[in-house]
C-alpha positions as CSV (number, residue, x, y, z in Angstrom):
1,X,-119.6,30.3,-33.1
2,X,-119.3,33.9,-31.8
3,X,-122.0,35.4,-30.1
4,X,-122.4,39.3,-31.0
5,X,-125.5,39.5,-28.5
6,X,-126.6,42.9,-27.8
7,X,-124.4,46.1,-29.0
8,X,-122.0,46.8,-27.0
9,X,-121.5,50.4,-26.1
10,X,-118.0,51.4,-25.1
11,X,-118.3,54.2,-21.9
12,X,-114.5,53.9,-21.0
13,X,-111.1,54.9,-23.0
14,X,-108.2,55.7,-22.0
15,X,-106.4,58.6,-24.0
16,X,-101.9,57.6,-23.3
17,X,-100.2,60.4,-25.3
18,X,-102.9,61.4,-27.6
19,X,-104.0,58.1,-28.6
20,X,-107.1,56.3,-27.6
21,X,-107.1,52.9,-26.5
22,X,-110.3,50.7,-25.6
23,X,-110.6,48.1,-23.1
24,X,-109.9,44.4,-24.4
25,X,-112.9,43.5,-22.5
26,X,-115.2,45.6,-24.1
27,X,-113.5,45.0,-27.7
28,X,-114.3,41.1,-26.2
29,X,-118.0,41.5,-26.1
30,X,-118.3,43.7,-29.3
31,X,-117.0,41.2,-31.3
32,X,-118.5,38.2,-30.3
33,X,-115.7,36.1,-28.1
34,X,-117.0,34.1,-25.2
35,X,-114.4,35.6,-23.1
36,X,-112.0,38.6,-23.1
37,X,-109.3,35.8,-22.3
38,X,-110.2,34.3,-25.9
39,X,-110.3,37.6,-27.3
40,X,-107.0,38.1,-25.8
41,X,-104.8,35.2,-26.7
42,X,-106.6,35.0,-30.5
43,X,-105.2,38.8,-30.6
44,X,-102.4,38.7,-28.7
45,X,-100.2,41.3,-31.2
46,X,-103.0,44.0,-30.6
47,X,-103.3,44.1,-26.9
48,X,-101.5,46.1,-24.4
49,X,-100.8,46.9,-21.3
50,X,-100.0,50.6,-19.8
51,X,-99.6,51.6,-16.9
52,X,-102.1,50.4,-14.1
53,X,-105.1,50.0,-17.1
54,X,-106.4,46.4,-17.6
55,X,-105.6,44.9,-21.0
56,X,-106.0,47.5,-24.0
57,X,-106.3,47.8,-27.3
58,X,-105.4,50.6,-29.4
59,X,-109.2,52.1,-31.3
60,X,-107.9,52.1,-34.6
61,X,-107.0,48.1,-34.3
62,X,-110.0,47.2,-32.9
63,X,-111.9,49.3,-35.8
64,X,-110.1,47.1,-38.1
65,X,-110.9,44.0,-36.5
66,X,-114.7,45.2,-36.7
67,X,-115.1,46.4,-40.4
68,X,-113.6,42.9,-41.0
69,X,-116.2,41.1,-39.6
70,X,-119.3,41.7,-41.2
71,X,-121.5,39.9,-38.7
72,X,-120.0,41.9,-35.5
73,X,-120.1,45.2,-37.9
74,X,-123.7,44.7,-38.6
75,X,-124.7,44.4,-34.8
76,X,-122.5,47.8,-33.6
77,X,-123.3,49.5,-36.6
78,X,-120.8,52.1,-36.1
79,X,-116.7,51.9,-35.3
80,X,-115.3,53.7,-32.6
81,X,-113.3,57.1,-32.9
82,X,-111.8,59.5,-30.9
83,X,-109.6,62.3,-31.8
84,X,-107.7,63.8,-29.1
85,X,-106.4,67.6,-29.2
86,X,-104.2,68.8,-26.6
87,X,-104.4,72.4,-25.6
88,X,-101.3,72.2,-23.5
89,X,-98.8,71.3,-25.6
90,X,-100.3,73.8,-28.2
91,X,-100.1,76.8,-25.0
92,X,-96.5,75.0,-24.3
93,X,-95.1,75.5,-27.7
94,X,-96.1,79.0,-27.8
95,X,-94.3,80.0,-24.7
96,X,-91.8,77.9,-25.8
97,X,-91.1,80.4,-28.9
98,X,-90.6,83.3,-27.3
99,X,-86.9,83.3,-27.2
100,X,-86.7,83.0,-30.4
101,X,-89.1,85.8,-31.3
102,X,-87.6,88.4,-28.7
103,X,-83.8,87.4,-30.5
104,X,-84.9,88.4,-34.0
105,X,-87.1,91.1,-33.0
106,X,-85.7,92.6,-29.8
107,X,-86.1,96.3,-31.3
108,X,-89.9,95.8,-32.1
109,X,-90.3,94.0,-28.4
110,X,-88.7,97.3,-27.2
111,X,-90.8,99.9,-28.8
112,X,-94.1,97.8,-28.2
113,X,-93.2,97.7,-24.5
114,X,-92.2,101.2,-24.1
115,X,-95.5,102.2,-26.2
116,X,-97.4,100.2,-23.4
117,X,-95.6,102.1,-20.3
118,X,-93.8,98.8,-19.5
119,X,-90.7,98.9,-18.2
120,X,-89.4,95.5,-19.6
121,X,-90.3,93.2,-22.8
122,X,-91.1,90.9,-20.5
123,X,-93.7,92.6,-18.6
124,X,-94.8,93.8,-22.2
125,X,-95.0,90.1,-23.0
126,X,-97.0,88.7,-19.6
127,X,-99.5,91.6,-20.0
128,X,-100.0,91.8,-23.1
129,X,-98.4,89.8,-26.2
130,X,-99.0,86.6,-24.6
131,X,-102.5,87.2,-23.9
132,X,-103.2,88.2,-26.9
133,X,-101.3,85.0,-28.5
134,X,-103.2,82.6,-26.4
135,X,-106.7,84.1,-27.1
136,X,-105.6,83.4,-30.6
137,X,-104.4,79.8,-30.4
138,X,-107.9,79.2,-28.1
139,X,-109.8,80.4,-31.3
140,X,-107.1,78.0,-33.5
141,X,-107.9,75.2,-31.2
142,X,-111.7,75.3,-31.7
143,X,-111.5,75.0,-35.0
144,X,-109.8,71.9,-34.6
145,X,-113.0,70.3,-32.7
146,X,-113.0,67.0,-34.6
147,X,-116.6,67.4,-37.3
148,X,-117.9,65.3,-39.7
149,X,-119.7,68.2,-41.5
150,X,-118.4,67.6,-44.7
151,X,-119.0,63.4,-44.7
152,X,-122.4,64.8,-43.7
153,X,-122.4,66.6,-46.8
154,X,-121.5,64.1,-48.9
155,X,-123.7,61.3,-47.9
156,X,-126.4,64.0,-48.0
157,X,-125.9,65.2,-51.7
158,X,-125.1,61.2,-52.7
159,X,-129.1,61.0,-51.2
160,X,-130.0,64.1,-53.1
161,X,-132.8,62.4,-55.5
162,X,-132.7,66.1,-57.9
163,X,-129.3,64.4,-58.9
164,X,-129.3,60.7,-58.8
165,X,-133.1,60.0,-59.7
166,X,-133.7,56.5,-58.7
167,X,-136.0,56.2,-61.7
168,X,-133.1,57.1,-63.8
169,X,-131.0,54.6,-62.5
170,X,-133.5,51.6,-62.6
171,X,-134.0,52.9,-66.0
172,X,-130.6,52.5,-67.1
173,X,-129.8,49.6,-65.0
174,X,-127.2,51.8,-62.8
175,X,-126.2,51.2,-59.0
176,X,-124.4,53.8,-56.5
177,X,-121.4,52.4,-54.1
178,X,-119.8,54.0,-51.4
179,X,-116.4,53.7,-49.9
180,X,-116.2,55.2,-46.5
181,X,-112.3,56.3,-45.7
182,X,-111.2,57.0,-42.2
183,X,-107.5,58.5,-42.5
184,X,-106.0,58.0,-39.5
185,X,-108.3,57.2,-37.2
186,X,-109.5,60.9,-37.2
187,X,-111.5,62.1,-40.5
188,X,-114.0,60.7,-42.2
189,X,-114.2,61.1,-46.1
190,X,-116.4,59.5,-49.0
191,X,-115.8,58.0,-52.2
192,X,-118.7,57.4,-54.5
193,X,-118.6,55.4,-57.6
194,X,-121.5,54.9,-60.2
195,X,-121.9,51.1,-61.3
196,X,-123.2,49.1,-64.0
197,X,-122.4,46.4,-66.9
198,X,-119.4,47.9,-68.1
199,X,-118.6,50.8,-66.5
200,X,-117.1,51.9,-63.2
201,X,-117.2,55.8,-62.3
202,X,-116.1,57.4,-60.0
203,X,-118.4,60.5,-58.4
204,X,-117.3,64.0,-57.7
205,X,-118.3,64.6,-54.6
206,X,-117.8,68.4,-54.9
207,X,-119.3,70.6,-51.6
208,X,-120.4,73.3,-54.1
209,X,-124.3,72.4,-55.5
210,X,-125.6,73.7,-58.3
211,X,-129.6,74.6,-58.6
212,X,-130.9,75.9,-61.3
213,X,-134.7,76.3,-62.5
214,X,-135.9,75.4,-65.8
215,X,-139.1,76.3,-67.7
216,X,-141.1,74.0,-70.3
217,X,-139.0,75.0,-72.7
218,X,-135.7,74.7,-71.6
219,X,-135.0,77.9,-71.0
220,X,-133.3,79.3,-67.5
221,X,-135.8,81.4,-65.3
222,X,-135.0,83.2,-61.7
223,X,-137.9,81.5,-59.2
224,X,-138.7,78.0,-58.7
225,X,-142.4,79.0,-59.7
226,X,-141.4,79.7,-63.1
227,X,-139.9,76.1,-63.2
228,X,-141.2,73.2,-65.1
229,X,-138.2,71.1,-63.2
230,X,-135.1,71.9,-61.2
231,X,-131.8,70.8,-62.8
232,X,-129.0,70.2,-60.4
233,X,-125.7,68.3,-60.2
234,X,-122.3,68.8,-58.4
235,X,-119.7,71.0,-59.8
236,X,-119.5,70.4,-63.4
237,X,-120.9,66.8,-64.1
238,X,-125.3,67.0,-64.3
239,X,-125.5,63.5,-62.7
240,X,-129.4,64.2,-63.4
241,X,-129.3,63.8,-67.3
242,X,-126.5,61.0,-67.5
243,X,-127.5,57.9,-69.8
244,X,-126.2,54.8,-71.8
245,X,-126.4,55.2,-75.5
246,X,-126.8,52.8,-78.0
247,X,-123.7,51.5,-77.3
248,X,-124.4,50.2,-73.6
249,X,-121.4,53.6,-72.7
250,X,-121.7,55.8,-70.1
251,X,-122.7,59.3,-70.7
252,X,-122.1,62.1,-68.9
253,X,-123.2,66.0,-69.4
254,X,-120.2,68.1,-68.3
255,X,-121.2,71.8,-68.1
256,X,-118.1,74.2,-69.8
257,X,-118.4,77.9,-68.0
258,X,-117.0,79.7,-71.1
259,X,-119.5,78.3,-73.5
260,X,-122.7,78.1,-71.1
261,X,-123.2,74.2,-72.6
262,X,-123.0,71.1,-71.5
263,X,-121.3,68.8,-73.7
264,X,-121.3,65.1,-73.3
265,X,-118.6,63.1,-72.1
266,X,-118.5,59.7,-72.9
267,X,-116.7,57.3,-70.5
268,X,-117.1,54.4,-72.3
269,X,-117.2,50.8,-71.8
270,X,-114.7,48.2,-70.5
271,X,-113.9,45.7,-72.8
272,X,-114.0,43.0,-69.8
273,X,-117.5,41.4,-70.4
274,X,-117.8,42.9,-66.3
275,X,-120.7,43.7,-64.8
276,X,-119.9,45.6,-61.8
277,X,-122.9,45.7,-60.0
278,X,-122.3,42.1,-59.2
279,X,-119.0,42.8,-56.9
280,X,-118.3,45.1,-53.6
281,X,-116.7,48.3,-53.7
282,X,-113.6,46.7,-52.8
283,X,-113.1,44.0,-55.6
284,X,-114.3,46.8,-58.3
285,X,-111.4,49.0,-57.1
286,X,-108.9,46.0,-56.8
287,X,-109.9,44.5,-60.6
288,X,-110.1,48.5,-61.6
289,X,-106.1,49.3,-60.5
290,X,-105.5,45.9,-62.4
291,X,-107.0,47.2,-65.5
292,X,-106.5,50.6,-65.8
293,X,-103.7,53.5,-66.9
294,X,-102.1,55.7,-64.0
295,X,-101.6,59.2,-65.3
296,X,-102.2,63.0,-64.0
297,X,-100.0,61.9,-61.0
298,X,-100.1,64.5,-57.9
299,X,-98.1,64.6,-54.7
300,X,-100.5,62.2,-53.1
301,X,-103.3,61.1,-55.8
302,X,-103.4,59.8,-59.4
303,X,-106.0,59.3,-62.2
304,X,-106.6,56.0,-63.2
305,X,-108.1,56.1,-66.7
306,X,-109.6,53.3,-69.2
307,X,-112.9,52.6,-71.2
308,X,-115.5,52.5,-68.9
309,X,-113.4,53.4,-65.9
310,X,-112.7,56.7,-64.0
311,X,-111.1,57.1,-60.8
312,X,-108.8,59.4,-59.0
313,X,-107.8,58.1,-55.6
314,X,-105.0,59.4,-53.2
315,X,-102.0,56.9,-52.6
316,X,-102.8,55.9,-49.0
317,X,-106.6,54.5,-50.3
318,X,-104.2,52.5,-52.9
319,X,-101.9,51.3,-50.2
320,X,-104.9,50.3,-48.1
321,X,-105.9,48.4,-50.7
322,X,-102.9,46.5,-51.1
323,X,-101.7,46.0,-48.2
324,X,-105.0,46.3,-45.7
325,X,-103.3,45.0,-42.6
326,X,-100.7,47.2,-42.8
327,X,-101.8,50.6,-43.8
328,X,-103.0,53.3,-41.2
329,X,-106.4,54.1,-43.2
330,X,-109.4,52.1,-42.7
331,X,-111.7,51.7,-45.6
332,X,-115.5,50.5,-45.2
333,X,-117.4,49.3,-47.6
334,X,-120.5,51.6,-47.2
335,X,-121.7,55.1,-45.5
336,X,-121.2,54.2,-41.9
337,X,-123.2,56.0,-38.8
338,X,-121.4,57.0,-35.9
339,X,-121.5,58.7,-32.8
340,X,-119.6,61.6,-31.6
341,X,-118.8,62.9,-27.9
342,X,-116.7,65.9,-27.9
343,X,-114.8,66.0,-23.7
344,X,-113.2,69.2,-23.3
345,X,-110.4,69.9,-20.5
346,X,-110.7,73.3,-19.2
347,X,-108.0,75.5,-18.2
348,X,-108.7,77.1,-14.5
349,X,-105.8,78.6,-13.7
350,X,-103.0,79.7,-16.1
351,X,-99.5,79.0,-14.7
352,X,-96.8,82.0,-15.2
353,X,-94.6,81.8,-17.8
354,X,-91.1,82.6,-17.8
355,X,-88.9,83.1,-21.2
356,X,-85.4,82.9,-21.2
357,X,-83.9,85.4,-24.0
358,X,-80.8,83.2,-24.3
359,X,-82.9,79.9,-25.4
């Protein structure tokens, strides 16, 4: 029997080309093997070895390993990621373009220079245009810093009870899952679906939230003291006045901007005698592609429609699904917590550049 023990926190990675790797050791401990030489030969195809480092494993392999064990996931509580930005290549490539910029704008370079008092383009460039570049590309680069502000968000609204009142949900026998999608090891995003005997939904997770204040008589007022209650819901869909009708179907209020109303949209019911709310996130979106229509296909996404069932899901969750040892996303069943440490490199000393007009 493994033994998980205590949670193992991982203070050492090693970043080989922009990729983070974890020691075996520590992947070892975290998941419960007596020894990281068991670890080791049971996982042979997923450790490494590079350079001078001890055995390694890549994070992304071990995060798969974890999410699949449910024992080891529920003592680390979180999966390991690290998203690496370099700000040299970016400064590199930069440089790097400046023979082709000075070759198909030579007269521009010219009068910029000689509008500067320099006597070359290149001194125009070194004291000036480059400088300039680079403060932009450091302003680029910072906006990279890896966030989770909008999974954040997500999980956040998802918890918002203005919109999914648990009352209501007890009421009509209704369950919320989550699916937790990390695309290549370096963004978290969340899929919510709304469950229950017959029906399987998936949420809109817009960013935008809608407030607005009600009075006694239904009417719209401006303050929240004029209010009798607050209806809210993301984008379109009031999540807050959803019901089953007689039928046992899904209904949902979806608010139309040219009309000001909110007519109902009915999803339906499946015809499989299915009660969702007795399977995982995973087998409800498995038995759901089996059962359902593709249509509205995008570059990277489809609608899959049928009574009961609503979901539009980009093709690399699909492939995931299908093919889970293969595929570069990892999908967890669940809002997952993590921990983030951002390490920045700083620049001390700028080497000179030199651009070669010929390149």
């Amino acid at each position: 029997m493994p033994d998980y023990g205590k949670r193992c926190l991982f203070e050492t990675k090693v970043i080989v080309n922009g990729k983070a790797y974890l020691q075996a050791s520590d992947c070892a401990k975290a998941l419960g093997f007596k020894s990281n030489k068991a670890f080791c030969d049971e996982h042979a195809d997923i450790v490494v070895k590079i350079g001078r480092f001890s055995e390694l494993v890549a994070e992304e392999d071990y995060n798969r390993l974890l999410v699949n064990d449910r024992a080891a996931f529920a003592k680390q509580i979180h999966i390991e990621k690290t998203k690496v930005f370099s700000l040299n290549s970016d400064v590199s490539a930069l440089a790097r373009m400046y023979g082709l910029k000075i070759a198909f704008a030579h007269s521009q370079f010219m009068q910029k220079a000689r509008e500067k008092g320099c006597e070359s383009i290149e001194e125009y460039i070194e004291r000036y245009d480059f400088p300039d570049e680079l403060r932009r590309v450091l302003v680029d680069f910072d906006k990279k810093s890896y966030n989770t502000d909008s999974y954040d968000r997500s999980v956040t609204l998802l918890r918002d009870e203005r919109v999914f009142n648990p009352k209501l949900l007890h009421k009509y026998g209704m369950k919320l899952q989550a699916l937790t999608v990390i695309e290549d090891n370096s963004s978290l995003e969340l899929q919510a679906f709304l469950v229950g005997k017959g029906f399987f939904y998936q949420l809109s997770m817009y960013d935008a939230y809608e407030e607005y204040y009600i009075d006694s008589d239904g009417n719209l007022v401006d303050t929240k003291e004029e209010a009798d209650h607050i209806d809210a819901w993301y984008g379109e869909e009031k999540y807050a006045d959803m019901y089953l009708n007689e039928k046992g179907e899904l209904c949902i209020p979806v608010y139309d901007e040219d009309t000001g109303t909110s007519p109902i949209t009915v999803i339906g019911k499946t015809t499989a005698d299915r009660d969702f709310r007795d399977y995982t996130v995973f087998e409800n979106l498995v038995w759901a592609l089996q059962h359902t229509e593709r249509n509205l296909e995008m570059v990277d996404a489809a609608c899959y429609d049928a009574p009961g069932i609503k979901m539009y899901l980009k093709e690399a969750i699909v492939y995931s699904l299908v093919f889970p040892n293969n595929a570069e996303n990892i999908l967890v069943d669940g809002i997952i917590d993590y921990d983030v440490t951002v390490n920045t490199t700083l620049i001390s000393d700028l080497p000179m550049f030199y651009f070669d007009q010929e390149a």
